[in-house]
Backbone as CSV, one residue per row, in Angstrom:
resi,resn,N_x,N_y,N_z,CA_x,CA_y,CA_z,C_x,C_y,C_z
1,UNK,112.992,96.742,55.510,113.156,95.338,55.145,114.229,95.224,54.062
2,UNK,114.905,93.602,53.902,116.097,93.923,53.137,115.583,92.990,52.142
3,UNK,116.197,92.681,51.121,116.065,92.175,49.916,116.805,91.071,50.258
4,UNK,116.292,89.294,50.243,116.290,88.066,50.550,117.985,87.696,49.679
5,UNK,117.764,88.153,48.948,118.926,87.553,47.310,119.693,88.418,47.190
6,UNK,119.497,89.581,47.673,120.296,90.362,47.384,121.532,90.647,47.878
7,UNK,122.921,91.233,47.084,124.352,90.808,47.590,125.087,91.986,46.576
8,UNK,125.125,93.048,47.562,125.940,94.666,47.071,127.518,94.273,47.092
9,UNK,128.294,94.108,46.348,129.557,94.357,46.409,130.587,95.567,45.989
10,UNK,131.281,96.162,46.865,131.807,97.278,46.473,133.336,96.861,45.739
11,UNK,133.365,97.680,44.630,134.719,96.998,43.819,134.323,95.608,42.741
12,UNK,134.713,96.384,41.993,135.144,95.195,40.318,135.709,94.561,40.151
13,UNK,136.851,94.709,40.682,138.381,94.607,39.988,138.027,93.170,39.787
14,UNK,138.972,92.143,39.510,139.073,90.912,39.348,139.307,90.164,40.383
15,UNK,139.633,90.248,41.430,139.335,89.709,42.687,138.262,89.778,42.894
16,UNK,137.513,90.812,43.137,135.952,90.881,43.210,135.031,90.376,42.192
17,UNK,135.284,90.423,40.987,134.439,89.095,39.664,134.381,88.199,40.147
18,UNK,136.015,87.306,40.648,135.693,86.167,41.116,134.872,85.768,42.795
19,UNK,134.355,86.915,43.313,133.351,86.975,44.417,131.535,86.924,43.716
20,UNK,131.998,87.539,42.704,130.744,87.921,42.142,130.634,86.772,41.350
21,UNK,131.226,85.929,40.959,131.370,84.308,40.211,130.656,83.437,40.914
22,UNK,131.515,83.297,41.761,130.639,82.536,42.929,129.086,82.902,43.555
23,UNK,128.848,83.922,43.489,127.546,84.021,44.421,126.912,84.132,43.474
24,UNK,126.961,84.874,41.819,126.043,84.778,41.007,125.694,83.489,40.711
25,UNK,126.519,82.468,40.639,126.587,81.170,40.015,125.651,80.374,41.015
26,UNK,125.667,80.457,42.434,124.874,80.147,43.166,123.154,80.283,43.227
27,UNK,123.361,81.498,42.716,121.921,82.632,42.369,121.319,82.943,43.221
28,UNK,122.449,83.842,43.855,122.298,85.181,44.440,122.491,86.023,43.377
29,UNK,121.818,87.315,43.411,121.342,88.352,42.508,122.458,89.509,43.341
30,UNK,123.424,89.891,42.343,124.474,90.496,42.231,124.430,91.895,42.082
31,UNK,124.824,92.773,42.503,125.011,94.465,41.601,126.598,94.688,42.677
32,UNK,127.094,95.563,42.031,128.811,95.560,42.084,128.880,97.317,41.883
33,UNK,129.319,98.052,42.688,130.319,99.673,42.568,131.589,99.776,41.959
34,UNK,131.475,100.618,41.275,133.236,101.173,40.798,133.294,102.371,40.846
35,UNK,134.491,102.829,40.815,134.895,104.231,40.696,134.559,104.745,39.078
36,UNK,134.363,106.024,38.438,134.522,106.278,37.508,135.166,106.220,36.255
37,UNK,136.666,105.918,36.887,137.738,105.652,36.281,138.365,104.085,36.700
38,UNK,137.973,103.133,36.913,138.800,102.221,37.285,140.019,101.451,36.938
39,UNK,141.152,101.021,38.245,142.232,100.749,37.445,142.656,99.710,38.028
40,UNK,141.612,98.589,37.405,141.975,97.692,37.369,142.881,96.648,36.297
41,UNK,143.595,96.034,36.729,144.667,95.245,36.026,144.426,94.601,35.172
42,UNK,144.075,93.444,35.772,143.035,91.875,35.239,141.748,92.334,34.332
43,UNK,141.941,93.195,33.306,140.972,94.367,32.908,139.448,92.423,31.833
44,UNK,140.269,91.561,31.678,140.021,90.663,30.522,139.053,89.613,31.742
45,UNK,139.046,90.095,33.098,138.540,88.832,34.043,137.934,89.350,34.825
46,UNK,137.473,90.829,34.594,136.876,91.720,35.115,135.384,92.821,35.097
47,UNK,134.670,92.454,36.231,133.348,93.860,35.736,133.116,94.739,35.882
48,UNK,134.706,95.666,36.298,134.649,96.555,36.423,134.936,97.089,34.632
49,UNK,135.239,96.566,33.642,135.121,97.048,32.540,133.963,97.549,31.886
50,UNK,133.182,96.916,32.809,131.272,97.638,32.260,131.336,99.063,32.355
51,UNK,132.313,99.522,32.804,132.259,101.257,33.463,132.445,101.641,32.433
52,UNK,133.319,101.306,31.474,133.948,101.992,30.509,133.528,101.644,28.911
53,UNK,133.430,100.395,28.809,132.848,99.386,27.812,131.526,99.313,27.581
54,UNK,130.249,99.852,28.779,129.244,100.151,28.950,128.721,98.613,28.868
55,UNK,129.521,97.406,28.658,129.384,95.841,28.587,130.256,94.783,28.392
56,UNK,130.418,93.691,29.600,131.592,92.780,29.506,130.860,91.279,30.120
57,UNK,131.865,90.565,29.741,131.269,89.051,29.686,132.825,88.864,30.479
58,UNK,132.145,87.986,31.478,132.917,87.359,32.386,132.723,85.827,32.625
59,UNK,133.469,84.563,32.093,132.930,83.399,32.397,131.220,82.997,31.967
60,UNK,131.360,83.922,30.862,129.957,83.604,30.171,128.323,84.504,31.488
61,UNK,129.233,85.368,32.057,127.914,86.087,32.621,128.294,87.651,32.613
62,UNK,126.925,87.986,31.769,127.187,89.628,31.125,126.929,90.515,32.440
63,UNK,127.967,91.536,32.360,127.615,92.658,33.497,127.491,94.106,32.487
64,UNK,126.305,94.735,32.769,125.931,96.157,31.981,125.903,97.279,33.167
65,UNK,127.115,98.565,32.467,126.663,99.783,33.672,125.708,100.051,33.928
66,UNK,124.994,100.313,35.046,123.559,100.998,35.623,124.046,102.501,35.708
67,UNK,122.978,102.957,35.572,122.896,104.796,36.152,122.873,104.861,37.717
68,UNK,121.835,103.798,38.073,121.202,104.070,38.939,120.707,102.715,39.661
69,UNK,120.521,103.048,41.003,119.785,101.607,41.702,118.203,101.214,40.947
70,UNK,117.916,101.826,40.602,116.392,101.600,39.938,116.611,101.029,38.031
71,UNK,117.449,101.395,37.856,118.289,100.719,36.307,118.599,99.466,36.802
72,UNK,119.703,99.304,37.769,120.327,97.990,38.362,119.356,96.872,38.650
73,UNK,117.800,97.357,39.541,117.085,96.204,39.573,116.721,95.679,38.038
74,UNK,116.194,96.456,37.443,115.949,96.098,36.191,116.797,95.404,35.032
75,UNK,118.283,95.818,35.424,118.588,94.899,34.408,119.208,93.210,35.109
76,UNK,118.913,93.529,36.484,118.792,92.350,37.062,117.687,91.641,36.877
77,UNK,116.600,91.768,36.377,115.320,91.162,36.436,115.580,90.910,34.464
78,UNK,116.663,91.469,33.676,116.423,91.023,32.140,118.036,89.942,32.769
79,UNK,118.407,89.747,33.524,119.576,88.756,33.925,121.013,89.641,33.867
80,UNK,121.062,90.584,33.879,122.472,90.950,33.462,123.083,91.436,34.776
81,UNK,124.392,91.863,35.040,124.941,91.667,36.690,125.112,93.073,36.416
82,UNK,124.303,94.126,37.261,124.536,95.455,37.264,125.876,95.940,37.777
83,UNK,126.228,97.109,36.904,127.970,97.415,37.643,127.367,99.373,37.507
84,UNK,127.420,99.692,39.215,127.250,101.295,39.168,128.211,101.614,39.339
85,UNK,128.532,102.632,38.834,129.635,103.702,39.072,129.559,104.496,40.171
86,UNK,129.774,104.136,41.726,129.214,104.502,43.049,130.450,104.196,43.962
87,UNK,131.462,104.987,44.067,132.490,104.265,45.206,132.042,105.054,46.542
88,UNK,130.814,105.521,46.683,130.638,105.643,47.974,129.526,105.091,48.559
89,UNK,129.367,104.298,47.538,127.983,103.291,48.029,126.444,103.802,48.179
90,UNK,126.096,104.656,47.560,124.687,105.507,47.721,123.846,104.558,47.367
91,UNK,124.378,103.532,46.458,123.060,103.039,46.151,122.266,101.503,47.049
92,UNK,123.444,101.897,48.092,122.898,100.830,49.337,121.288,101.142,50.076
93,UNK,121.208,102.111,49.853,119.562,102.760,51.085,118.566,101.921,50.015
94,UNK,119.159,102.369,48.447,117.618,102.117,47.609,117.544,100.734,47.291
95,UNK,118.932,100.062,47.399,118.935,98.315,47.172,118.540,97.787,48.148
96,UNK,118.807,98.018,49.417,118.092,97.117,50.642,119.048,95.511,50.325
97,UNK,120.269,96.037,50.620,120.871,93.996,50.206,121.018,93.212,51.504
98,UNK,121.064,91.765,51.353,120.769,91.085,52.806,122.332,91.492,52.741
99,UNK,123.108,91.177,51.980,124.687,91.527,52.283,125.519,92.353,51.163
100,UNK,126.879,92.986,52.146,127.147,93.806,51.678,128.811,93.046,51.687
101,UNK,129.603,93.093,50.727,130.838,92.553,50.908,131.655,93.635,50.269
102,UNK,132.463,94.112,51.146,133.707,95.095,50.690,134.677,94.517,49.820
103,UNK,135.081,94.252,48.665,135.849,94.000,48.175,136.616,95.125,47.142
104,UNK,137.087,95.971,48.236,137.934,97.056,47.447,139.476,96.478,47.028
105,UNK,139.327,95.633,48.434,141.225,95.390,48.245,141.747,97.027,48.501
106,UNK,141.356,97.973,49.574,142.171,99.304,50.142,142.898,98.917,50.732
107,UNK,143.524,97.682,51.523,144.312,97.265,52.417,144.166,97.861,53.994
108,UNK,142.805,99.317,53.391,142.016,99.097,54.769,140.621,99.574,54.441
109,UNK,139.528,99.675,55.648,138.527,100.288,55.749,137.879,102.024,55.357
110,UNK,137.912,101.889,53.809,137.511,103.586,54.102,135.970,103.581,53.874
111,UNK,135.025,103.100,55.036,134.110,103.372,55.255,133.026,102.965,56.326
112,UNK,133.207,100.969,55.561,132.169,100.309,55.532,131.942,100.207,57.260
113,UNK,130.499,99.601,57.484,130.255,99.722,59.172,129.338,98.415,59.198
114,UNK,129.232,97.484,60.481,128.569,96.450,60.510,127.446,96.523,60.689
115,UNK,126.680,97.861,60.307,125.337,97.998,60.173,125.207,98.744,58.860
116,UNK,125.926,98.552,57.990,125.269,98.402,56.747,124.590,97.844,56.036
117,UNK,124.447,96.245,56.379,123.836,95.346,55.822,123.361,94.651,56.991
118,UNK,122.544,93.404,56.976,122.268,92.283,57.497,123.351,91.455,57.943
119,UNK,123.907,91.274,56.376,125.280,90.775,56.338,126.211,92.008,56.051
120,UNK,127.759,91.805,56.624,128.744,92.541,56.191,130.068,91.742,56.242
121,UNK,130.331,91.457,55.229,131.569,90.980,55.078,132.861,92.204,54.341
122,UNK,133.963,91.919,55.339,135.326,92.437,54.724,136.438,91.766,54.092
123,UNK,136.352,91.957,52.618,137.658,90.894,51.735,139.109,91.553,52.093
124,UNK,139.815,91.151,52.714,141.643,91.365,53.230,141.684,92.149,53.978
125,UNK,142.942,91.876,54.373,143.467,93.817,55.464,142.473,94.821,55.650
126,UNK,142.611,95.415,57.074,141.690,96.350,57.212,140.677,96.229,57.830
127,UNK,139.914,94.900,57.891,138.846,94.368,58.332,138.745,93.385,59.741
128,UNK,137.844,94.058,60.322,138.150,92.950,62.015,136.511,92.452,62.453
129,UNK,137.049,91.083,61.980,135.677,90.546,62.287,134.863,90.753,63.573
130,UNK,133.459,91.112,63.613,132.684,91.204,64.987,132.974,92.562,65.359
131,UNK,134.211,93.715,65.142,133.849,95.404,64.783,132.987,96.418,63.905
132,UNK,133.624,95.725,62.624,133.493,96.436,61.174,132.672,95.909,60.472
133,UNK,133.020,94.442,60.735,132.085,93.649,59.804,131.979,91.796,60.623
134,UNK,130.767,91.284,60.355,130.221,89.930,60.581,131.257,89.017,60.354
135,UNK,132.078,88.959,58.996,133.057,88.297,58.955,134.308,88.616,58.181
136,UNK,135.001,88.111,57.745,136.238,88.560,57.078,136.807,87.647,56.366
137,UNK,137.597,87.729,55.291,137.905,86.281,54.233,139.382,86.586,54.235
138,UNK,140.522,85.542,54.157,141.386,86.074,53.769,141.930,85.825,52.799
139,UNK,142.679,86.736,52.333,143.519,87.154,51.003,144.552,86.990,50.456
140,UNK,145.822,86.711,51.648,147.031,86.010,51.516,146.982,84.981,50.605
141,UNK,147.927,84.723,50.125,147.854,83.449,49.205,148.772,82.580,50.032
142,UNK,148.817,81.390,50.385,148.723,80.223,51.286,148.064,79.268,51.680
143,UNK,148.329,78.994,53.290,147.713,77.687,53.199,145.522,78.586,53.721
144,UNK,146.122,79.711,54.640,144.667,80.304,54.738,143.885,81.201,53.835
145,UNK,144.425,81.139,52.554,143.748,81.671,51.355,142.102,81.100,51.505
146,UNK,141.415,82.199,51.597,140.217,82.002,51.535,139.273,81.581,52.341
147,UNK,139.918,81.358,53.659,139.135,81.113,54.820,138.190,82.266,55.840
148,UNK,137.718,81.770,56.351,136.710,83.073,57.032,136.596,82.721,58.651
149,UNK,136.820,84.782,58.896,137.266,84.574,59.957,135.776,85.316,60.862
150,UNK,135.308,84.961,61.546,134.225,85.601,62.309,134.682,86.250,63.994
151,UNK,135.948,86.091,64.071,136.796,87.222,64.917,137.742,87.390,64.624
152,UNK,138.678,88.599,64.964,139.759,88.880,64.457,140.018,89.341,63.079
153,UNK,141.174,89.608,62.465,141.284,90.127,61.305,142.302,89.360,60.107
154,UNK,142.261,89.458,58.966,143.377,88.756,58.022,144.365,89.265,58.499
155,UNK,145.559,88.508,57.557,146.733,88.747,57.661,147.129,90.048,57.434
156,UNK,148.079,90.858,57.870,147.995,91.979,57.265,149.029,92.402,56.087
157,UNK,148.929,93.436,55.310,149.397,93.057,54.036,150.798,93.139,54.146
158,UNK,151.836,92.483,53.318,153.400,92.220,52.701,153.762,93.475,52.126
159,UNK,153.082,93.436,51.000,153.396,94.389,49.805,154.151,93.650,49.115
160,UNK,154.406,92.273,49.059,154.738,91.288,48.409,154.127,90.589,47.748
161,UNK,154.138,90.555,46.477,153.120,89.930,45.385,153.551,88.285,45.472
162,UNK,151.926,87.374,45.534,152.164,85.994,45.736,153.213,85.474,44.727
163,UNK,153.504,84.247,44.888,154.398,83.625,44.153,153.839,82.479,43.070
164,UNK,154.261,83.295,41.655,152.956,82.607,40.656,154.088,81.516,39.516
165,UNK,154.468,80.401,39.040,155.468,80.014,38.047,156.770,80.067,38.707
166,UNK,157.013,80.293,40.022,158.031,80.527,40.209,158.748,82.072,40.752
167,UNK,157.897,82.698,40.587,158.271,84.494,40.324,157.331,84.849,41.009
168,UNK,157.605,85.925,42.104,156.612,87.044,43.004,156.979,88.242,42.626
169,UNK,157.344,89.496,42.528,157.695,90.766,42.406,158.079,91.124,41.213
170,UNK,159.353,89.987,40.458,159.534,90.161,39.201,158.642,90.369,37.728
171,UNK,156.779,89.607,38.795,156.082,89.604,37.739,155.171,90.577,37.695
172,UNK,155.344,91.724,38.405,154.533,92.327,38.479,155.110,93.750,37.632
173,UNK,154.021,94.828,37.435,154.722,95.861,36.231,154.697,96.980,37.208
174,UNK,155.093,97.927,37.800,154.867,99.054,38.011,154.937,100.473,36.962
175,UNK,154.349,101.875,37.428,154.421,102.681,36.727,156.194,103.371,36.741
176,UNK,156.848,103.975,35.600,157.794,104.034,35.966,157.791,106.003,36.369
177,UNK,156.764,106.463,36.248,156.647,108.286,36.435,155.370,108.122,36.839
178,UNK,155.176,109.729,37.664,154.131,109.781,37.602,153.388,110.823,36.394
179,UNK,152.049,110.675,35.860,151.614,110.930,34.721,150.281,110.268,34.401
180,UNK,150.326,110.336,33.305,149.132,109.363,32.360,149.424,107.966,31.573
181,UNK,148.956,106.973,32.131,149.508,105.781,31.492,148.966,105.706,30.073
182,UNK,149.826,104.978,28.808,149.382,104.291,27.316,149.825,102.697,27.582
183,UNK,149.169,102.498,26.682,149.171,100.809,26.638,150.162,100.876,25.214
184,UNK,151.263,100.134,25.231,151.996,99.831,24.165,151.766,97.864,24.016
185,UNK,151.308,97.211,24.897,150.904,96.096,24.117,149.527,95.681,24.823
186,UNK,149.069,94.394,24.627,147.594,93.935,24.773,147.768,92.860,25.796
187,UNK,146.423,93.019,27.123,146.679,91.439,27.753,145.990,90.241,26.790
188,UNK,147.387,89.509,27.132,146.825,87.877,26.372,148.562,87.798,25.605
189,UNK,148.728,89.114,24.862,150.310,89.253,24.440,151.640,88.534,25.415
190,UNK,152.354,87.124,24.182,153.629,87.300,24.915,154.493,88.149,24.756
191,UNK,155.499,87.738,26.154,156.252,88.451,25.990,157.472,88.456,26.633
192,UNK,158.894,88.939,26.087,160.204,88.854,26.396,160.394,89.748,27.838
193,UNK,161.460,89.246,28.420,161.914,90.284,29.370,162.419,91.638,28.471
194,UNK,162.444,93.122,29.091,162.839,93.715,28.035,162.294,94.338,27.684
195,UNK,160.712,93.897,26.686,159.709,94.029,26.243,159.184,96.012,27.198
196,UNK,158.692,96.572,26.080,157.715,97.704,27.027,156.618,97.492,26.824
197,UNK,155.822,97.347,27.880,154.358,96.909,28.035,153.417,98.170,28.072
198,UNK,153.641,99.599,28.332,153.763,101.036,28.120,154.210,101.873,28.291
199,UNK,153.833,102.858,28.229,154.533,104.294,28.797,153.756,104.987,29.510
200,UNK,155.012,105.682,30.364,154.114,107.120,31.128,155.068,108.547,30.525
201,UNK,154.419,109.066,29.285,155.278,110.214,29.138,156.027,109.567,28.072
202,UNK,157.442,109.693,28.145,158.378,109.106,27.886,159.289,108.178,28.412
203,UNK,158.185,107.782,29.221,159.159,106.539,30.260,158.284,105.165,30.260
204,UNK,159.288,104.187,29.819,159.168,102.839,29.314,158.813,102.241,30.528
205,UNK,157.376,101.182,30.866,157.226,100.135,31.590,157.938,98.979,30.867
206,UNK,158.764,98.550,31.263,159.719,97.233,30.892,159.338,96.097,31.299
207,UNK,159.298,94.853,30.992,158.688,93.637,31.620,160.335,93.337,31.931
208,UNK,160.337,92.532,32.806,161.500,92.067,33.675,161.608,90.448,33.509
209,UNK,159.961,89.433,32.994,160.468,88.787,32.900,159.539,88.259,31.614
210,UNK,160.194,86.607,31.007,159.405,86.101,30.171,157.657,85.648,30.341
211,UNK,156.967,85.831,29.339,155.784,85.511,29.900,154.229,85.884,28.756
212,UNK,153.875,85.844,29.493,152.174,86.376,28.967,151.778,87.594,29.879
213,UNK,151.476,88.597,28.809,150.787,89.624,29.921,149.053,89.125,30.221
214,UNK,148.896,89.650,31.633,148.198,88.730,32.214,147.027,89.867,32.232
215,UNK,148.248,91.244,32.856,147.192,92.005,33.410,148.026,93.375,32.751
216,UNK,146.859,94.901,32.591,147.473,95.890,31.868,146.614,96.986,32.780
217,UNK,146.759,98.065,33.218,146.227,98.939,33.003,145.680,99.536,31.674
218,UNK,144.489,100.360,31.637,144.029,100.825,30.540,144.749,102.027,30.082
219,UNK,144.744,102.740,28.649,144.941,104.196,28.248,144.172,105.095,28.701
220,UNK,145.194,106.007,29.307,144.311,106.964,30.125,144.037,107.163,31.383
221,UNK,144.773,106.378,31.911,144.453,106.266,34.029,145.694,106.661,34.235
222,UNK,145.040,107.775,34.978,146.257,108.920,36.044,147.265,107.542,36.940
223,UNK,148.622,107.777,36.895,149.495,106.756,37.663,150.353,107.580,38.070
224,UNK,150.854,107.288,39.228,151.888,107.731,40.341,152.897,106.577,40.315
225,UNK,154.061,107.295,40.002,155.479,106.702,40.363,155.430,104.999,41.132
226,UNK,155.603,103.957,40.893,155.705,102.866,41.496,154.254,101.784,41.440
227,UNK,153.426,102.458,41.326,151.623,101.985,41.379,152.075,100.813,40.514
228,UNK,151.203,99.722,41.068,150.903,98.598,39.941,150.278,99.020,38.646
229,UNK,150.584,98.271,37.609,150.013,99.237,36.454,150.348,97.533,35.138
230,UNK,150.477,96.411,35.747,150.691,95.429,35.081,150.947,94.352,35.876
231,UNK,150.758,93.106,34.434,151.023,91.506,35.133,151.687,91.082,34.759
232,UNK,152.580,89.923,34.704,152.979,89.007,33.688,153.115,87.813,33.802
233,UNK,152.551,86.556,33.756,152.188,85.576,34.066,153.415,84.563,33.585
234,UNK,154.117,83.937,34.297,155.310,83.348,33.473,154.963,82.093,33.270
235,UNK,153.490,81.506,33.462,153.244,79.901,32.730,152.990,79.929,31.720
236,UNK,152.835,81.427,30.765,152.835,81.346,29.488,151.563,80.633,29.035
237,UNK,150.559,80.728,29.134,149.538,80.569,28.653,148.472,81.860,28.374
238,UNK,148.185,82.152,27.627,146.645,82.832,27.206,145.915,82.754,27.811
239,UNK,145.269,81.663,27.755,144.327,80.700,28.420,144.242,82.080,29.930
240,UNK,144.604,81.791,30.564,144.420,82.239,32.049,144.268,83.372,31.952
241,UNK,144.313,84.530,30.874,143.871,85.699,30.805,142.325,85.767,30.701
242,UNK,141.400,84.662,30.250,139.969,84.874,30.258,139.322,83.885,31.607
243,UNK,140.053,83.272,32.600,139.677,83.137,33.155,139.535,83.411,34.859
244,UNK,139.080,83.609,35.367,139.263,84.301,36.828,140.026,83.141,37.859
245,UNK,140.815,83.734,38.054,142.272,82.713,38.649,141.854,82.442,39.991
246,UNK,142.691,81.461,40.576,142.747,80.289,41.974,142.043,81.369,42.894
247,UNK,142.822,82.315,43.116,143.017,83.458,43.869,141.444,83.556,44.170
248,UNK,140.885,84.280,42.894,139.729,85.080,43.211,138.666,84.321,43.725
249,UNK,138.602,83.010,42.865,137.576,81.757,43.254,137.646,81.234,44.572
250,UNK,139.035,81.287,45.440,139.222,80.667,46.839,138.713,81.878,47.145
251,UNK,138.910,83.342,47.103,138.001,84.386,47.799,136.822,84.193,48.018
252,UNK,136.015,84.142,46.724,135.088,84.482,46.703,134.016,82.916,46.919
253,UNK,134.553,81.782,47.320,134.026,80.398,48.423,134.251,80.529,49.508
254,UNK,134.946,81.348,50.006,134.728,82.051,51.341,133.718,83.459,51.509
255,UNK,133.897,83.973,50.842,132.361,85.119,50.792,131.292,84.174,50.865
256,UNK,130.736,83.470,49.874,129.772,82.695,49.941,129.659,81.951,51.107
257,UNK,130.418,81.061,52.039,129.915,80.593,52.861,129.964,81.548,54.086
258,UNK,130.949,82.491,54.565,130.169,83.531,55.160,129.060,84.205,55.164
259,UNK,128.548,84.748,54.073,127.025,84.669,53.851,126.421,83.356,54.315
260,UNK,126.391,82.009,53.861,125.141,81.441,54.320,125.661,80.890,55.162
261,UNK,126.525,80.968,56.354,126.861,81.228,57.575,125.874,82.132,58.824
262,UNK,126.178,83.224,58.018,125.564,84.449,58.650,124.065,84.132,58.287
263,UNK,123.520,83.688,57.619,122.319,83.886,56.671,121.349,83.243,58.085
264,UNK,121.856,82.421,58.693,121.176,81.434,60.073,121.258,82.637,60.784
265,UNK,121.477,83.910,61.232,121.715,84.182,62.238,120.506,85.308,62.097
266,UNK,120.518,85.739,61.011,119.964,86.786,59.948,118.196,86.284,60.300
267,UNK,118.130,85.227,59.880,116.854,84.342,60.055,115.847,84.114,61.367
268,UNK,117.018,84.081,62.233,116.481,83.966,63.468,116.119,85.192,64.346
269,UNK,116.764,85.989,63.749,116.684,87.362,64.518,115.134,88.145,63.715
270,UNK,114.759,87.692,62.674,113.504,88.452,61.769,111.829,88.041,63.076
């Protein structure tokens, strides 16, 4: 038997907060996977920082690392949004969730199967509705940002970063070596084109354009030559560093109504 409320999401990052925004806010009862090390960007709009921080506040709802699926119910039952350190999902057998939503953002499938859950939803690329998974949301930023697809698959990916102030590619930071990344400034920091936002080694991440850093990698995450490893937001506001952007919220209102989509189908079949 599966757990009524329950809603496993794999992945933190900040695309996935704002999945986990939505369905917590609804009250569905949340627990979320990360890798050990996570490297995520949007580190300020994110629960995958519970990994490391051992506690983070997102839009005013606290997420605390679990050990374990048996920690996770519990600190779901004192209210807090469990975040395990599980990127292979073990702790799916002992949660029993009615749904399971992939939100790695791999640009494909390294795993998930449509009998993992009750529900199975796949967030972007990679995912083919009615194979892999029940439904699929997409990710593109456009006019089908956030819609759900119950055949077929999203768009598949660009490698072209949306277009945010005016600027797509220019605003984004890559690593410039491969190595160990440092943080030489803070997200929320403006900042000039020019500007080094860190290093790998002895090699300068440069911002390219004016702005607010939006998004940073942390000190200490292994990076390969070219990897995203930064943001820079050119509307120049702060502000949008503590809050979980258009993006993630149109995601994650399409997760949600795929779930209680699926949730009729789920019902009838018990």
């Amino acid at each position: 038997m599966f757990d009524r409320d329950l809603i496993l999401i794999k992945g933190a990052g900040d695309l996935a907060s704002g999945v986990a925004l939505r369905l917590w806010c609804s009250g569905f009862r949340v627990v979320m996977t990360e890798l050990p090390r996570p490297t995520t960007i949007r580190r300020t709009v994110a629960f995958s920082e519970a990994v490391t921080a051992g506690e983070t506040v997102v839009e005013g709802v606290t997420a605390r690392r679990a050990a374990d699926a048996h920690e996770a119910l519990s600190l779901l039952e004192q209210g807090f949004l469990p975040v395990l350190t599980d990127p292979d999902c073990r702790c799916r057998a002992a949660l029993r969730p009615l749904a399971l939503v992939d939100s790695i953002l791999a640009k494909r499938n390294l795993g998930t199967a449509i009998t993992d859950a009750p529900i199975v939803i796949g967030v972007g690329p990679g995912f083919t509705a009615g194979l892999d998974c029940h439904a699929a949301v997409e990710t593109m930023r456009g006019h089908t940002l956030g819609r759900v697809l119950y055949r077929g698959s999203p768009l598949p990916n660009t490698n072209l970063p949306g277009l945010i102030g005016g600027f797509a590619g220019e605003r984004v930071l890559r690593a410039p070596a491969d190595g160990i990344f440092r943080e030489a400034l803070r997200i929320g920091d403006r900042v000039k084109a020019g500007d080094v936002a860190g290093w790998v080694g002895e090699s300068p991440m440069v911002c390219t354009i004016d702005g607010v850093l939006r998004g940073l990698l942390a000190s200490g995450v292994p990076v390969h030559q070219g990897m995203k490893a930064g943001d820079v937001d050119p509307r120049n506001d702060p502000a949008y560093c503590r809050t979980a952007s258009d993006k993630a919220l149109a995601i994650g209102g399409g997760v949600l109504e795929a779930i209680l989509h699926c949730m009729g189908s789920v019902q009838r079949n018990l």
